[in-house]
Each structure stands twice: as structure tokens, then as C-alpha cells.
C-alpha positions as CSV (number, residue, x, y, z in Angstrom):
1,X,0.0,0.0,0.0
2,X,3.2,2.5,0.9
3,X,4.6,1.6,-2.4
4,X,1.1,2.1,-4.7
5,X,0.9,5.8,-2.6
6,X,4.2,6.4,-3.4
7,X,4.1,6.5,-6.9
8,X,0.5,7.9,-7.2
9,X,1.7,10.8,-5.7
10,X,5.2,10.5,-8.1
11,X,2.7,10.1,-11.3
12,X,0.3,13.2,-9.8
13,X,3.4,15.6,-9.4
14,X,5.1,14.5,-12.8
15,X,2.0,15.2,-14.2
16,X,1.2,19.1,-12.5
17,X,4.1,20.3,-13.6
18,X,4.0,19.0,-17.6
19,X,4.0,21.4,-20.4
20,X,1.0,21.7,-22.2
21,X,2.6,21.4,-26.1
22,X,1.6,24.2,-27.3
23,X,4.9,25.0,-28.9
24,X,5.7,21.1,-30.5
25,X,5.3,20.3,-34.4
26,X,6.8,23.8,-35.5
27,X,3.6,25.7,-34.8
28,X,3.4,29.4,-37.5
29,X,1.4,31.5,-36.9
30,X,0.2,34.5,-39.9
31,X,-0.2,37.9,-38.9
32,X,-1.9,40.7,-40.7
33,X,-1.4,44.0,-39.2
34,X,-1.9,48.0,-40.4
35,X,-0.7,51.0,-38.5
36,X,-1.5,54.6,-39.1
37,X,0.8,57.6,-38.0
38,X,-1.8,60.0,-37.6
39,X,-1.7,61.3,-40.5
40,X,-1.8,60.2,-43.9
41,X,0.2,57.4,-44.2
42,X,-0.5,53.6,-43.7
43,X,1.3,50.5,-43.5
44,X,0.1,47.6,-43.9
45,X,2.4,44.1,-42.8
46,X,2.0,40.2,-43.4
47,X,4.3,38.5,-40.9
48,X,4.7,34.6,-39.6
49,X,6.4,34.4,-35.9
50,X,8.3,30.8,-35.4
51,X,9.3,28.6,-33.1
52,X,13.4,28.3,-33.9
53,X,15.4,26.9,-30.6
54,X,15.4,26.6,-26.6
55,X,17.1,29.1,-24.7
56,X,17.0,28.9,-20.7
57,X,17.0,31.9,-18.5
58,X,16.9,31.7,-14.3
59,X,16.9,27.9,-14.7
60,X,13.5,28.1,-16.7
61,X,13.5,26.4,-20.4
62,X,11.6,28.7,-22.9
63,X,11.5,28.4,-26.7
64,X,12.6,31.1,-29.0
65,X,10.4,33.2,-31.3
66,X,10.9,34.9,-34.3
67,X,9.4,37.0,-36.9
68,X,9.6,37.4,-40.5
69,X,7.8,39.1,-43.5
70,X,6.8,42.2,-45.5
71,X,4.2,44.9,-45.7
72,X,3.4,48.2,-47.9
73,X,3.2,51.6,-47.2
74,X,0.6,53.4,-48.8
75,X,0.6,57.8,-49.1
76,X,-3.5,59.3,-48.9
77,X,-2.5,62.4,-49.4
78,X,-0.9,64.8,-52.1
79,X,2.8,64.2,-53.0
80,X,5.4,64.6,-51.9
81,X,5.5,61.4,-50.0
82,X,7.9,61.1,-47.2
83,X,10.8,59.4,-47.2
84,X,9.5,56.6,-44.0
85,X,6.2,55.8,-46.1
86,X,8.2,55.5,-49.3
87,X,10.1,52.6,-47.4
88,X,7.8,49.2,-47.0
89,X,8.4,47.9,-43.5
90,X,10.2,44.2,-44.0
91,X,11.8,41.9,-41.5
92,X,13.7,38.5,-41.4
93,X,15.7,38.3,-38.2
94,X,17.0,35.1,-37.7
95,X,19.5,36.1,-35.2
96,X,18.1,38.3,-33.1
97,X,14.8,36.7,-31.0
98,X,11.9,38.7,-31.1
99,X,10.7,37.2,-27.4
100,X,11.0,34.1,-25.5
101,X,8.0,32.3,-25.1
102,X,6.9,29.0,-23.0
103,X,3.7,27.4,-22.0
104,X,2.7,25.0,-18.6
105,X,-0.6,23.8,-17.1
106,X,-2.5,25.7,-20.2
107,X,-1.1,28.8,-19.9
108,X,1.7,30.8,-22.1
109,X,4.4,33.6,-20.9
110,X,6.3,35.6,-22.9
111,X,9.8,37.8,-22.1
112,X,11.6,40.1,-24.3
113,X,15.2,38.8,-23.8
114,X,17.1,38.2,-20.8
115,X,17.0,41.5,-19.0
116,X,13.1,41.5,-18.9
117,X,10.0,40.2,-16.4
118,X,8.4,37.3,-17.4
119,X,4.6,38.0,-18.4
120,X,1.5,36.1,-18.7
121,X,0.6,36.2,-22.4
122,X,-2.7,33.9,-22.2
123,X,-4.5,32.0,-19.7
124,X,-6.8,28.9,-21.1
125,X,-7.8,27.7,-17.9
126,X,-11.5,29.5,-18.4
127,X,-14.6,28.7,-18.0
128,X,-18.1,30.5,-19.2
129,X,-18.6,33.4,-17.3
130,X,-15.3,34.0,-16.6
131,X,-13.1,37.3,-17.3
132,X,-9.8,37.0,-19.2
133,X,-7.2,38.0,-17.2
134,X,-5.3,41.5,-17.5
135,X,-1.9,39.9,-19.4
136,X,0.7,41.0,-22.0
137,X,-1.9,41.4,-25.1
138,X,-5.0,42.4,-22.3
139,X,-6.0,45.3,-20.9
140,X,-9.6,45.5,-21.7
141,X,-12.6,43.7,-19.6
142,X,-13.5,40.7,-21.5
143,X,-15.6,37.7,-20.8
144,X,-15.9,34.2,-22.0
145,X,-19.8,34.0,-23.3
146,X,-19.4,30.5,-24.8
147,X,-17.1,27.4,-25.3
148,X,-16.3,24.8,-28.3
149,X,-13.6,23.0,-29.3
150,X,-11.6,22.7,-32.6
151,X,-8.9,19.8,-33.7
152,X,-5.4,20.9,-34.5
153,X,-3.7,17.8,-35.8
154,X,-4.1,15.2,-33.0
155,X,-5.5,16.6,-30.6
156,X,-8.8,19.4,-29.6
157,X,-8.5,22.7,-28.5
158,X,-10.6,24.6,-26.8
159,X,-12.3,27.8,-28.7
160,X,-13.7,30.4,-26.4
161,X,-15.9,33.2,-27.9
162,X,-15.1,36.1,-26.2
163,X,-16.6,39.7,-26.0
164,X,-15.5,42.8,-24.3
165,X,-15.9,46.9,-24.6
166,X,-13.2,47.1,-28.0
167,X,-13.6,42.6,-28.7
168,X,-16.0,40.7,-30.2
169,X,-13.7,37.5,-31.3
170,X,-12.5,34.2,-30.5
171,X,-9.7,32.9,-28.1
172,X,-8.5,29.7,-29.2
173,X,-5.8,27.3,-26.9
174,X,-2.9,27.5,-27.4
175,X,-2.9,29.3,-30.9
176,X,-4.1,33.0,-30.3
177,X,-7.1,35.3,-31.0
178,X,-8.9,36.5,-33.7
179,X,-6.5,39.9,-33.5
180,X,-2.9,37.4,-33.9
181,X,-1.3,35.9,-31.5
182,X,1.0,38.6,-29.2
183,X,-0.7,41.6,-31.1
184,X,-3.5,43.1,-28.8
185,X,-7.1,42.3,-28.3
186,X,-9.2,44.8,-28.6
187,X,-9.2,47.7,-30.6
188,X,-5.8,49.8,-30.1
189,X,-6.0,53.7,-31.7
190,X,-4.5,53.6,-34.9
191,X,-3.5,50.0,-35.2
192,X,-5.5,47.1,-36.7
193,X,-4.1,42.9,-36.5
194,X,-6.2,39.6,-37.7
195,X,-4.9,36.1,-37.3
196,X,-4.9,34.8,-41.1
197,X,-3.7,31.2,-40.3
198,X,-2.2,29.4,-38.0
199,X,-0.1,26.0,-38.4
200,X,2.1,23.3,-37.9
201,X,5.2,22.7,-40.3
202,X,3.5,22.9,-43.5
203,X,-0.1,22.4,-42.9
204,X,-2.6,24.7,-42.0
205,X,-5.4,24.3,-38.9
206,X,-7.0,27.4,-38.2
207,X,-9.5,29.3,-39.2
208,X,-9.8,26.9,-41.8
209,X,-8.1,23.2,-42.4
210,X,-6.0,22.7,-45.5
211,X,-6.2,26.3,-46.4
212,X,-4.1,27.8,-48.7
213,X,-1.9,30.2,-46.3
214,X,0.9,31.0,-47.4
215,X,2.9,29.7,-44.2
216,X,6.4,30.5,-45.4
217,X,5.8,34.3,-46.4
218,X,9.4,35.8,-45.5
219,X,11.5,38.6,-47.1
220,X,12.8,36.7,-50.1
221,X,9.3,37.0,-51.7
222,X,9.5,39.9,-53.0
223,X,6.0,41.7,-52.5
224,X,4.0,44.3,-54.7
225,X,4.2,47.6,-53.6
226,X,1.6,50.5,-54.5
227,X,3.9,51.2,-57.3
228,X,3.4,48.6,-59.0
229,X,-0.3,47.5,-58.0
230,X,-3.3,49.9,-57.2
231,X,-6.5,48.5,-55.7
232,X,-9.0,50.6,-55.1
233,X,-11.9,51.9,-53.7
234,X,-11.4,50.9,-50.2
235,X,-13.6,50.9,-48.3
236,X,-15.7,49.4,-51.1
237,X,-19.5,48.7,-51.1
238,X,-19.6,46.5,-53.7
239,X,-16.3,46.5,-56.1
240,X,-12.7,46.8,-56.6
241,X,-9.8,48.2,-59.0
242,X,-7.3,46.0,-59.5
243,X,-4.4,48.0,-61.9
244,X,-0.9,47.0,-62.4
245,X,1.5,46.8,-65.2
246,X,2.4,43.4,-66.2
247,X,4.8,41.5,-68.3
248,X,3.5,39.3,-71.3
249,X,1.7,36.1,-70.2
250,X,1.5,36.7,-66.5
251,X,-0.4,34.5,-64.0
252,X,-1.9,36.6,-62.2
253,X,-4.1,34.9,-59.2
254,X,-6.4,36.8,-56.9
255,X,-7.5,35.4,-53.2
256,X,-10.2,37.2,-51.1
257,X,-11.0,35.6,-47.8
258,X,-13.2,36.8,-44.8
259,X,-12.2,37.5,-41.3
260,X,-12.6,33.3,-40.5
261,X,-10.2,32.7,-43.0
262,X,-12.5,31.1,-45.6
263,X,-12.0,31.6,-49.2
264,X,-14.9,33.8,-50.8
265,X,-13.9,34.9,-54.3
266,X,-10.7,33.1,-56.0
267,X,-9.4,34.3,-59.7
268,X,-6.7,32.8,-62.0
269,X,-6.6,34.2,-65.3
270,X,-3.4,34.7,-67.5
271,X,-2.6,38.7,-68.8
272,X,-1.4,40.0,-71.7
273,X,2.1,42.4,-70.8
274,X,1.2,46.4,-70.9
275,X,-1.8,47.9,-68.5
276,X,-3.7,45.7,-66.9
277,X,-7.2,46.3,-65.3
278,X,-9.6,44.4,-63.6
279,X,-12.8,44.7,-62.0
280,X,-14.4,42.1,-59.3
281,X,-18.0,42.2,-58.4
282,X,-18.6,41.4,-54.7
283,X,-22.0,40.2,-53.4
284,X,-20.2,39.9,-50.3
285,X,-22.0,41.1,-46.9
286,X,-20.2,44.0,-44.7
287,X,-17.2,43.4,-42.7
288,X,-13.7,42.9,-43.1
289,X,-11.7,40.9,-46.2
290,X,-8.0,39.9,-46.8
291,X,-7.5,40.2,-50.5
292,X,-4.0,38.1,-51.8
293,X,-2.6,39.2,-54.9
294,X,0.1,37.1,-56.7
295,X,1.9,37.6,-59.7
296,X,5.8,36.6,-61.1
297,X,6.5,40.1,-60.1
298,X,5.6,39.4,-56.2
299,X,3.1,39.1,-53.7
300,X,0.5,41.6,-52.3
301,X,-1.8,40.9,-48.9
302,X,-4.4,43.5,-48.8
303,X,-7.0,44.6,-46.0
304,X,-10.5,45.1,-47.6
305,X,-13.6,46.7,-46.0
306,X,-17.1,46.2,-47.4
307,X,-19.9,48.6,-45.9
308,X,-23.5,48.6,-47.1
């Protein structure tokens, strides 16, 4: 009886202090962001963070993240346009971490670097009712109105639909909210994020399975900037612009999803080199659309809003 005790209460401690996973199978997450200075000028990113090595800091093992991608600047104003929204953010820092990350009894810290304070970055140990905990990416009051669960690979995750004052979204375990994954919840003045996929190596879970997200967007795809690609009007109600100047024979494919990640309008069609314009018909309902533009030239993400 001594001995069975014994190891009951071996197994029961072994098992309180195990990680929750979170961070095996090379999990990728795709970001979507946009920022506004105030003024005239927007930006506009498409980023993947990544899982790439352990480091161990006060005798606690965390995993390293990184960050990688491209975005566009775009000028709404008359020329001329300044020099830091003539420059498209990009980013591909293999060497320098962007934070150190780690996850235990379903919850996830972060740290940036060494030097910093631990944080609580999530907290999945909720229930209906309850009210997400102030953290890293949380300052607002939100509360957990209902609970489902999704599979990502071989196992079920918890889905929480959250709402708050600035959220009205979902919290998944282990993989983020709608906003991205250390980008805040809520609504934050002048800045905008969505979580377009997220996966593991190079398959694709969330929103949707098997999607077709890009999960190795980086720097060395080259994207389309405003001067080579306009689309326009946005917002839109029913419509866009698509103008560019191609080379002869292009393949030129055009993506729109909606804010779960599901396609809605897909386009492949081959151009002829010299002007090319386009215009796509939307019977789409309001709300908010990520529009991917690909060409031999580069890529393009775009944010697209439909009002009625």
C-alpha cells in the first residue's frame, strides 16, 4: 500500500508540472497588421512568428520566437511622399529573437530577452462566465460568453468566444485570438491585427483546415508595392480596382477571404504584358476581407472593407 501511494503521488506531481505542447510540431502563426501615423500614411504588414530553438533563462526552459515578412506603405495624401512611407516595413531576423515564449498547465508567458520580467501572455484555464485575465496582449474587460472546441492535428483545442468593450472575437488554446497571436485584443488607436492562419510545419489548422496560407511568407518573396499594384476603392460597397503593369503572359491569381479565413472569391486568369485592369463584383455582406494578390513580379496581402 506504501509503495502504490508512493508513486500515485510520483505520477500526480510529474504530471502538474507538464508542459501543455503548445509550442511542438513547428507551430506558424500569420499575422496581418496595419498602422497609421496619424496622418496620412498607412502601412500595412504580413508576418509569420516561429518557433526556432530553446534558450534557458533563471533555470526556466523557454523556446525562442521569431518573426519574418513584409508589408506596404501606402501615401493618402498629395505628393510629396515622405521618405519613412516610401520605405515598406520588412523583416527577417533570424538572429536576433523577437521574445521568449513558454507554456505550462495551459497557460503561455512571454519575455523580451534576458533582462526582462516574465509576463502572462494567455491564460486557457477559463470557463463561461469568466473574465480573461489582465496579461501581456490584455487590458480590456473581456468575458468568455461561450465554449467549443476545434482539432489541431491530433489533438482538440478549446475555442472560447469572447466579448468585451473594443472585442467581439474568438480565443483559441494554445494558438491566439482572432487579432494574432501577441498583437493586442481589442481595438488599439491607430493599429489594426487579424490572425490569417495558423499551423504546424506545413499544414494549415486554423480558421480553416488545409487552407491555402501561405505559411512560409518571408523577405525573399518579394511583394507588390503601391507602385506597382493599385486596388481601389477601399472601403468598397460592392467593387474593386485591380491596376498594375504586367509582363507578357502573366499569371496573375487573386485570393479574397473573410475574417474566419474562408476563401470567398478566388481568380486565376493569365494577362497580356502592358496595362492591366480588372474589376471584381462582390456580393459579399459587410465586414472585413483579406484580399492576396500574386503575380511573377511578387506578392501583395491587402486589407479590404465592405460597408453597405
Amino acid at each position: 500500500m506504501k509503495k502504490i501511494l508512493i508513486i500515485s503521488l510520483f505520477l500526480w506531481t510529474t504530471n502538474s508540472n507538464a508542459q501543455s505542447g503548445y509550442f511542438d510540431n513547428n507551430p506558424i502563426w500569420q499575422c496581418w497588421s496595419s498602422s497609421n501615423d496619424g496622418g496620412s500614411c498607412n502601412c500595412e504588414r504580413t508576418y509569420n512568428y516561429y518557433i526556432n530553438g530553446d534558450s534557458v533563462v533563471n533555470s526556466i526552459n523557454y523556446k525562442k520566437l521569431f518573426i519574418k515578412g513584409f508589408g506596404q506603405c501606402f501615401w493618402n495624401s498629395s505628393p510629396p511622399v515622405p521618405l519613412d512611407c516610401q520605405t515598406p516595413p520588412s523583416f527577417n531576423d533570424t538572429i536576433n529573437l523577437y521574445a521568449l515564449v513558454r507554456d505550462t498547465l495551459q497557460k503561455i508567458y512571454i519575455r523580451y530577452g534576458i533582462d526582462t520580467s516574465e509576463q502572462l501572455l494567455y491564460d486557457f484555464n477559463l470557463n463561461i462566465g469568466d473574465t480573461l485575465p489582465l496579461s501581456f496582449n490584455n487590458w480590456d474587460t473581456i468575458k468568455v460568453v461561450s465554449i467549443d472546441s476545434i482539432r489541431i492535428l491530433n489533438t482538440y483545442r478549446k475555442r472560447f468566444h469572447v466579448v468585451g468593450q473594443w472585442q467581439d472575437g474568438f480565443l483559441v488554446e494554445g494558438v491566439g485570438h482572432s487579432g494574432g497571436f501577441v498583437e493586442p485584443m481589442g481595438i488599439v488607436f491607430g493599429f489594426g491585427s487579424a490572425l490569417i492562419c495558423f499551423g504546424m510545419g506545413d499544414s494549415a489548422y486554423y480558421p480553416v483546415v488545409d487552407s491555402t496560407c501561405n505559411l512560409n511568407v518571408g523577405i525573399n518573396e518579394k511583394q507588390l508595392s503601391a507602385n506597382v499594384i493599385s486596388i481601389y476603392p477601399n472601403p468598397t460597397t460592392n467593387s474593386l480596382m485591380i491596376e498594375t503593369i504586367l509582363r507578357q503572359n502573366t499569371l496573375i491569381q487573386t485570393e479574397l477571404k473573410n475574417a474566419l479565413g474562408q476563401i470567398v472569391y478566388t481568380l486565376n486568369e493569365k494577362a497580356n504584358s502592358g496595362s492591366y485592369k480588372k474589376t471584381i463584383d462582390l456580393n459579399l455582406g459587410q465586414g472585413i476581407y483579406f484580399l492576396t494578390l500574386q503575380t511573377n513580379q511578387g506578392l501583395m496581402t491587402k486589407r479590404i472593407e465592405i460597408v453597405k
